[in-house]
C-alpha positions as CSV (number, residue, x, y, z in Angstrom):
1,X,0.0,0.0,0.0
2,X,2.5,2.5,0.7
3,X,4.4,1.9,-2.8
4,X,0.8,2.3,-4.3
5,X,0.5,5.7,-2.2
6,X,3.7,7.1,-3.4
7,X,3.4,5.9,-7.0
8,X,-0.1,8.0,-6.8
9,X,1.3,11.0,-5.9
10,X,4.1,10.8,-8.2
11,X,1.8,10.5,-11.1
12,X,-0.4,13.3,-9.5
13,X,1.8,15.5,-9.0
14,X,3.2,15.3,-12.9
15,X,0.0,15.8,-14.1
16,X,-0.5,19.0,-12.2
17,X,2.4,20.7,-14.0
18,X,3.1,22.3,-16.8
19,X,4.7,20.0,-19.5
20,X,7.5,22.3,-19.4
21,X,8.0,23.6,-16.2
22,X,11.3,23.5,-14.9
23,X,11.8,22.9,-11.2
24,X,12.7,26.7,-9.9
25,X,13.3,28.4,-6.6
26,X,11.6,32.1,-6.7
27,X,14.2,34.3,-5.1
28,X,12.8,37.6,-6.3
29,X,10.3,38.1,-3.4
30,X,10.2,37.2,0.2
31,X,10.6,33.4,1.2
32,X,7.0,32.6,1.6
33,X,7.9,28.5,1.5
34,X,10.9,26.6,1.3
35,X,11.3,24.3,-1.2
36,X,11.4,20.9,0.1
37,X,15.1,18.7,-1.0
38,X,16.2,15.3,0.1
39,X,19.7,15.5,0.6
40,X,20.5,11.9,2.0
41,X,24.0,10.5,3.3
42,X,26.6,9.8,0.2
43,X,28.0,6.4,0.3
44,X,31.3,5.4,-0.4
45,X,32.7,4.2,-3.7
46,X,34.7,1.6,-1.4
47,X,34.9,2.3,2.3
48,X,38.4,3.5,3.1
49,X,40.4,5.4,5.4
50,X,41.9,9.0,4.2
51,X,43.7,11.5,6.1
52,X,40.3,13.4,6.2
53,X,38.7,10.5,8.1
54,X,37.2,7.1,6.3
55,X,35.2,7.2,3.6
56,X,31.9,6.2,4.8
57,X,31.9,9.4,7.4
58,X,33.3,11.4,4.6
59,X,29.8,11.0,2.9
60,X,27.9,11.3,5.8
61,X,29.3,15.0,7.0
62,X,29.7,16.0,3.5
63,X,25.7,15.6,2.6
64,X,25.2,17.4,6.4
65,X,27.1,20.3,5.3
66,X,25.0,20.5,1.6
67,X,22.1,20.3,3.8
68,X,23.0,23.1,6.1
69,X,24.5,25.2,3.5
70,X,20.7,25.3,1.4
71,X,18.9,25.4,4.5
72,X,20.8,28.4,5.8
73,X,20.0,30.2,2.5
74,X,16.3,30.4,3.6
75,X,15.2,28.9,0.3
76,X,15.4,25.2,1.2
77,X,14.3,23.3,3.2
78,X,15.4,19.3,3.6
79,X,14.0,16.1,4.5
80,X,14.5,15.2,7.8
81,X,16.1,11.8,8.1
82,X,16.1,11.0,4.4
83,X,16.0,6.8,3.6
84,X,19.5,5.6,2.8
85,X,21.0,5.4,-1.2
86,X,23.2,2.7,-3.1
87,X,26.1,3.6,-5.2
88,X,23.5,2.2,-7.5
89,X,20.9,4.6,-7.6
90,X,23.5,7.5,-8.5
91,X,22.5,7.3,-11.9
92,X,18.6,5.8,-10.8
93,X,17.0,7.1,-8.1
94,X,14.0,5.6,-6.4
95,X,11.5,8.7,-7.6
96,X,8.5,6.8,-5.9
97,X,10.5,7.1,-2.2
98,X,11.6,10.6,-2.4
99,X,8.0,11.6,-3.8
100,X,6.6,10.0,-0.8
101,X,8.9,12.1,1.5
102,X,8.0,15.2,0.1
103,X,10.9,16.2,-1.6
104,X,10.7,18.0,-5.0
105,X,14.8,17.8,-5.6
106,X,17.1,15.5,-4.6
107,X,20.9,15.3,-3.9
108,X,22.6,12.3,-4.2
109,X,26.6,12.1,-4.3
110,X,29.5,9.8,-3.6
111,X,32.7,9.9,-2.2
112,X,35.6,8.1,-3.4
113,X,39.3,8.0,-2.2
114,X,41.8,8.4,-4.9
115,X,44.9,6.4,-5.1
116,X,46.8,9.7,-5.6
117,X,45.7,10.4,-2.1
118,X,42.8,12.9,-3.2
119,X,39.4,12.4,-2.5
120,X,36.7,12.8,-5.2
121,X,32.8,13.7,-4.2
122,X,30.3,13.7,-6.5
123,X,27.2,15.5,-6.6
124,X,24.1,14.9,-8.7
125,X,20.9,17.1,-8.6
126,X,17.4,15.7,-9.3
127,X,13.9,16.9,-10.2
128,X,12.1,14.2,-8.0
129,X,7.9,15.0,-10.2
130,X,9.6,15.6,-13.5
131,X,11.9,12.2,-12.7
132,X,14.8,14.1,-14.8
133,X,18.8,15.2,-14.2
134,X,19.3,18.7,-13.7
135,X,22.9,18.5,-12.7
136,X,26.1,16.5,-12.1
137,X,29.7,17.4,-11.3
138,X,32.5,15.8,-9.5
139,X,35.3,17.7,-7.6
140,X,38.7,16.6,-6.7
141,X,40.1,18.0,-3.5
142,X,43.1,17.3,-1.2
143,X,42.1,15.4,1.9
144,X,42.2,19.0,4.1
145,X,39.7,20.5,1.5
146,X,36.9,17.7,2.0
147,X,34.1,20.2,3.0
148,X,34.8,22.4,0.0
149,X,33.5,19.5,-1.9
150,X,30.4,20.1,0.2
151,X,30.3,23.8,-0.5
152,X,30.9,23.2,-4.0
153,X,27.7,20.5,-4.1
154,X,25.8,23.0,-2.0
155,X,26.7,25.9,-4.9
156,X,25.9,23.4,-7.7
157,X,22.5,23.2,-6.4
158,X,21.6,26.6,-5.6
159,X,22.8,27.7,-9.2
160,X,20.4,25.4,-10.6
161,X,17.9,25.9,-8.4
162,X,17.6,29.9,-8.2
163,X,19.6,31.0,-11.5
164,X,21.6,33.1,-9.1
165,X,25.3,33.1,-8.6
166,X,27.2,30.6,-6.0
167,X,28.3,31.6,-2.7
168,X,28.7,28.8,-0.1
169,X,32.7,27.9,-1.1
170,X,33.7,31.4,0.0
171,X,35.6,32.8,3.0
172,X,35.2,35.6,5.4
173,X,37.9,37.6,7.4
174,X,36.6,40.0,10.2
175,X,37.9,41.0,13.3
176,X,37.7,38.7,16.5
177,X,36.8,40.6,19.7
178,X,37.4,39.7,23.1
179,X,37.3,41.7,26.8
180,X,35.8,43.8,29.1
181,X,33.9,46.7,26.8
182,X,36.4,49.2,27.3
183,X,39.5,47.8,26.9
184,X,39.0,45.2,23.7
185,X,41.3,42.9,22.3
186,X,40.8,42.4,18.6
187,X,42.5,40.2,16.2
188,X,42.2,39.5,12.6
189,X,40.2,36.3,12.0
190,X,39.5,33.8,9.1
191,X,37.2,31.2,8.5
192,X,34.8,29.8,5.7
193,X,31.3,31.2,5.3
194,X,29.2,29.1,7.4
195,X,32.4,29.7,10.6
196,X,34.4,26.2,9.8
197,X,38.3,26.2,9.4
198,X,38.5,29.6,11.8
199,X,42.4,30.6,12.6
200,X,43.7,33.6,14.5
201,X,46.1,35.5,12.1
202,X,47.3,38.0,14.1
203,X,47.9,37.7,18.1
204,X,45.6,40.7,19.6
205,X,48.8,42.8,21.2
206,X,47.8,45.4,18.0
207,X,44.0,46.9,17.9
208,X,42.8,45.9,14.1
209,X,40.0,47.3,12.4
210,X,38.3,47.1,8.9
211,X,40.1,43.9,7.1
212,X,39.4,43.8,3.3
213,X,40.2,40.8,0.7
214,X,42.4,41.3,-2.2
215,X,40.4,39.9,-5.1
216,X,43.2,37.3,-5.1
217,X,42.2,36.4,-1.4
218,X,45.9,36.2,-0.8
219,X,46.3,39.2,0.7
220,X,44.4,41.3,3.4
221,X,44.3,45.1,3.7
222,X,43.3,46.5,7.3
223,X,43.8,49.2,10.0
224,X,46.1,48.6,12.7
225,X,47.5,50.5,16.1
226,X,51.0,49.1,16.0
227,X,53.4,51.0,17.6
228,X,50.5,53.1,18.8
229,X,49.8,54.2,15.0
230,X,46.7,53.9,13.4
231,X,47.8,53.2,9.9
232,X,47.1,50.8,7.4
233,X,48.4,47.7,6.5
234,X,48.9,44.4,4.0
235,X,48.8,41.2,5.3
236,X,49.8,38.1,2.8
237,X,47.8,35.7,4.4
238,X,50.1,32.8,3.0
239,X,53.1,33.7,5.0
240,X,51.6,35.8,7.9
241,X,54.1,38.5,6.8
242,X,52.5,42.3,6.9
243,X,53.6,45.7,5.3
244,X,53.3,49.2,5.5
245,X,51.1,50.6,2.7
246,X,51.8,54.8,3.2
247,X,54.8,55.4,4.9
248,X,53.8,58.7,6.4
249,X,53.3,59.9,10.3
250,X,49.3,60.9,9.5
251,X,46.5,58.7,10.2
252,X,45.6,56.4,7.0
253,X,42.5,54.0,8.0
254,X,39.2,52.7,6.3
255,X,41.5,50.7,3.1
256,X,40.0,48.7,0.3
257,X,41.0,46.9,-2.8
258,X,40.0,47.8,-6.4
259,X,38.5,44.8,-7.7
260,X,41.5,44.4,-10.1
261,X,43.8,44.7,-7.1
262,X,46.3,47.3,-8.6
263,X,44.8,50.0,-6.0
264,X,44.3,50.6,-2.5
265,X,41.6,53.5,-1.3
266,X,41.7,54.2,1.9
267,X,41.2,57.7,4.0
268,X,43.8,60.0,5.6
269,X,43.8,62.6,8.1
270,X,46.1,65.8,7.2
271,X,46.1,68.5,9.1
272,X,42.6,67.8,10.5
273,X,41.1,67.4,7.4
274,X,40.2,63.7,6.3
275,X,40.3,62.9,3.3
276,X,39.9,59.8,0.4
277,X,43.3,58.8,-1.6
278,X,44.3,56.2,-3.6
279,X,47.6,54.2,-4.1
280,X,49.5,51.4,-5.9
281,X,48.7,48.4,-4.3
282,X,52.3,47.9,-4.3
283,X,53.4,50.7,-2.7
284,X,53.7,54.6,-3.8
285,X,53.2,58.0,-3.4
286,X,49.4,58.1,-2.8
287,X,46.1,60.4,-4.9
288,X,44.3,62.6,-3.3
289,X,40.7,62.1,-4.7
290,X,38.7,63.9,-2.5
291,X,39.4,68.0,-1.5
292,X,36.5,68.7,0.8
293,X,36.6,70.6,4.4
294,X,35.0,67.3,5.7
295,X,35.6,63.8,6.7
296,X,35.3,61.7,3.8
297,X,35.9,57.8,4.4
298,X,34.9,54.4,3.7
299,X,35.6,54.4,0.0
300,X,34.3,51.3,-1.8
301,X,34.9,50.5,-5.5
302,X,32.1,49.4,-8.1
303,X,32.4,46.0,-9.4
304,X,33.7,47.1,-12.9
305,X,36.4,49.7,-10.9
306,X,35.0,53.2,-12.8
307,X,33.4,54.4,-9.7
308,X,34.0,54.4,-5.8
309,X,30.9,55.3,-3.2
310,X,31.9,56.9,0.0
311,X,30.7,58.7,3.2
312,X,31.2,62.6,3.8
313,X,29.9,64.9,6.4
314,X,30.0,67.5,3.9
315,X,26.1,68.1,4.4
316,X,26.1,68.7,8.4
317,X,25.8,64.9,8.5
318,X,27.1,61.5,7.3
319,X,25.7,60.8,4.0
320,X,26.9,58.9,0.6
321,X,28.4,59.9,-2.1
322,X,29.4,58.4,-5.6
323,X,32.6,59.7,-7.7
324,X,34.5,58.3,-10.5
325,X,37.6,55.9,-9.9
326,X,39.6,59.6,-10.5
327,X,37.5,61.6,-8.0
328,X,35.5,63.6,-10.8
329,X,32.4,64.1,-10.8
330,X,31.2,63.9,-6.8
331,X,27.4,63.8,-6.3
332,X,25.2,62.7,-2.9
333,X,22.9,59.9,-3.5
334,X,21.2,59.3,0.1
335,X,18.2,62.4,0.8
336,X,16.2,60.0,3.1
337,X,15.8,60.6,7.0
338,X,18.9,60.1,9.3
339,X,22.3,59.4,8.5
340,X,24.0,57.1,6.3
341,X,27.6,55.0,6.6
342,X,29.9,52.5,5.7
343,X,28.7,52.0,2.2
344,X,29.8,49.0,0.0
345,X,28.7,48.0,-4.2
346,X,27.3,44.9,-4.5
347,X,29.4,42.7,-7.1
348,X,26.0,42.7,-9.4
349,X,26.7,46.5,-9.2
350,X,22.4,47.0,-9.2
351,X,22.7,47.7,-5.2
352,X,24.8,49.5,-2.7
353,X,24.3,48.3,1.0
354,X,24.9,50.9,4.2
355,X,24.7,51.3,7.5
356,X,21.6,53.5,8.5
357,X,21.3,55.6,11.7
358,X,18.1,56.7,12.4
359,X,17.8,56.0,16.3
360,X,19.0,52.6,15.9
361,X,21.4,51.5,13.5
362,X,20.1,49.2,10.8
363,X,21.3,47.8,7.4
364,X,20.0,48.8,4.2
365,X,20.2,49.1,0.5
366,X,20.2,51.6,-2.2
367,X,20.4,51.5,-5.8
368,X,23.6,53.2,-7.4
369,X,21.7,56.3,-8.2
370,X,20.2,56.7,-4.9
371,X,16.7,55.2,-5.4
372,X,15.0,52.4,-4.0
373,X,15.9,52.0,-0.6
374,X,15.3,49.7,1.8
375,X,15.5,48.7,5.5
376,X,16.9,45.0,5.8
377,X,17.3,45.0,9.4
378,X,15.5,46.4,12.4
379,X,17.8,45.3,15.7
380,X,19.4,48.1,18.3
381,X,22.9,48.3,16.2
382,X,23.7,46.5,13.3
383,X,26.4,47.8,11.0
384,X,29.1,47.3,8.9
385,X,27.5,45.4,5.3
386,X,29.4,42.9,3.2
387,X,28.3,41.3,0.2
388,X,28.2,37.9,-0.9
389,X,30.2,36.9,-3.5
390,X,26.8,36.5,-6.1
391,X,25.2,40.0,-4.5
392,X,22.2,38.0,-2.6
393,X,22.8,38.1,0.7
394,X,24.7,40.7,3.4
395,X,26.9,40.2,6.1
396,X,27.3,42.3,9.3
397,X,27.5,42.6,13.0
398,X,25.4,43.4,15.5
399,X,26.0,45.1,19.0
400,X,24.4,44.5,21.8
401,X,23.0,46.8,24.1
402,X,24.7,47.9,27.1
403,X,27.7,45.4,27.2
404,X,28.7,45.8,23.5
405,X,29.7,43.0,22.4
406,X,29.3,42.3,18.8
407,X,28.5,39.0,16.6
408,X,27.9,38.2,13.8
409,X,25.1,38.3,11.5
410,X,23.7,37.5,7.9
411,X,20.4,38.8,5.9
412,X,19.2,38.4,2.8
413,X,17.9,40.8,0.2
414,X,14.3,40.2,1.5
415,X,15.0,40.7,5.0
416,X,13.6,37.3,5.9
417,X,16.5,35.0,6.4
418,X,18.4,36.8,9.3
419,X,20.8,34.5,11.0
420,X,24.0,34.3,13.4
421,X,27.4,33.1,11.8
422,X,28.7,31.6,14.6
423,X,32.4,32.4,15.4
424,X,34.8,31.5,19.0
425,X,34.2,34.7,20.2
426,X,32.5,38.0,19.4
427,X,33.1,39.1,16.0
428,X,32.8,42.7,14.0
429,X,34.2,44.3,10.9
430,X,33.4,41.0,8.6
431,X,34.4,41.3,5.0
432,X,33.0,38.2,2.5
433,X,35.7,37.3,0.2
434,X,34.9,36.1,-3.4
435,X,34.4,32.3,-4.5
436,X,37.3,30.4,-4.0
437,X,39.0,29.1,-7.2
């Protein structure tokens, strides 16, 4: 009877759609229903043990982390406790037992150890009513990369599934925060996207602030108080070695990478007047961009590198400003109520996401020209934006009242899926790196 049940609603639920429909996740309005995926362990090819672990746990863990990965994007949500596969039922899935759990896509992979001493995983994506293959692709990895192989599944699917841009194989650097409120110890910090594979890379006995990838992700530009001067710095993240960027007594702070990497903008104070120059990634005299009788910071390239959005108090108040790459051409964007900071392009380029103070602080978005803004967030003090590598979702932190600490947080461009990144300690600054090659 059950088989007969399942069979039914297999043949149901094919009749009630189109002929050509193709299995889709809306992602243009607010997450109203999850779609429903069976991501169930993936078994061995032959159980083995790898430096990662044996094979069998391998494929267990690695089909956890998929299934975290699309749950935490709001727009899934998986079976619980999905009926074991075979290695034979890669290429032929039992459509009748994942209908019957609900599922309308499923994830099936494998792992295999290599006898090169690399592992393999493969992922496969089904539409579980149409009974059809929307996907396949294998990825090769050192043993110490095995849950890449599960961010890369994870990113497989959620291309196919939304038509949006990947974003789970990605890493984040931010700034780890420890201590009584007013006398903080904070270290640059590195970890993947969902808080795995964290690492201290600097020791605390420096005050950090503001760490920015290189597109290469091999280096890190920041803000740090060695010697007792704030100035900024680059830290290759390979070697743990770190340089001076400006060589000059004034205060240089607030850095970030042009998205080819051959500049660095950043802000400096002379003679009490801040400023927003630019300079040679490898070193230089730097640019003066910006000549107002203001503080001008935060300087943040568009994706293509012809324009740069920044904050200035030009107005009697913090708002944002755009300006070409050469500093031409300077015109306000935000009009609406309160003040506006830290604003950062989105790599689609259609958005640019800020920090809003209006009593509390919350995070928003704008499009480039000003237009179209809206509140993402609504908590006491949330600041500090980062894109996602694919422009869908924003990373931040969030202080709490009263003691200060700081964690933090992601949302996505609905404002729905709000959620903690969990990190060892408190966390601020974060800054989303690209997808990882």
């Amino acid at each position: 009877m059950p088989r007969l049940k399942s069979l039914l609603l297999l043949v149901l639920a094919t009749l009630a759609a189109p002929a050509a429909a193709q299995l889709r996740v809306d992602v243009s309005g607010g997450i109203s229903q999850p779609m429903p995926i069976a991501i169930p362990d993936m078994p061995p090819r032959v159980a083995m043990q790898t430096p990662a672990g044996e094979t069998t746990a391998l494929g267990r863990q690695i089909a956890k982390i998929v299934s975290d990965d699309l749950k935490g994007s709001g727009l899934f949500r998986p079976v619980a406790s999905p009926p074991p596969v075979s290695l034979t039922q890669m290429d032929a899935p039992d459509y009748p037992t994942w209908a019957n759990t609900g599922a309308q896509a499923l994830v099936q992979g494998f792992v295999q150890a290599n006898g090169d001493g690399t592992i393999f995983v493969g992922c496969y994506l089904y539409d579980v009513f149409a009974q059809t293959e929307l996907a396949r692709q294998g990825f090769t990895l050192r043993p110490e990369q095995w849950r890449r192989g599960a961010h890369k599944c994870a990113d497989e699917v959620y291309a196919r599934l939304t038509g949006e841009g990947p974003y789970f194989d990605s890493r984040v650097v931010y700034v780890s925060e420890t201590g009584p409120k007013n006398n903080r110890i904070k270290r640059l910090a590195i970890m993947d996207q969902d808080g795995a594979n964290h690492r201290f890379l600097t020791n605390g006995q420096s005050l950090v602030l503001t760490p920015r990838f290189a597109p290469n992700q091999q280096t890190i530009v920041y803000m740090s108080f060695q010697n007792d001067r704030p100035r900024v710095y680059v830290y290759d993240v390979g070697s743990g070695r770190q340089r001076l960027v400006v060589d000059q007594p004034n205060m240089t702070f607030a850095p970030r990478f042009s998205p080819d990497g051959h500049w660095i903008v950043f802000s400096m104070s002379v003679a009490n007047n801040t400023d927003i120059y630019r300079v040679a990634a490898s070193g230089g005299r730097p640019e003066r961009l910006t000549t107002s009788p203001s503080i001008d910071t935060a300087p943040s390239y568009s994706p293509d590198g012809s324009k740069i959005v920044f904050e200035s108090d030009r107005s009697g108040g913090q708002q944002i400003y755009v300006m070409n790459a050469d500093g031409s051409n300077q015109q306000r964007i935000s009009f609406g109520s309160g003040r506006y900071a830290t604003p950062v392009w989105s790599p689609k380029g259609d958005l640019i996401a800020f920090t809003k103070m209006d009593g509390n602080f919350r995070i928003g978005t704008m499009s480039p020209g000003g237009g179209n803004e809206k509140v993402l967030t609504n908590s006491w003090q949330d600041e500090g934006p980062s894109w996602s590598p694919n422009g869908r979702v924003i990373m931040f932190f969030r202080s709490a009242q009263g003691s200060g600490k700081a964690d933090l947080w992601s949302v996505d461009l609905t404002g729905v899926n709000e959620r903690r990144i969990p990190t060892p300690l408190d966390g601020s600054d974060p800054a989303w790196g690209p997808i990882l090659p």
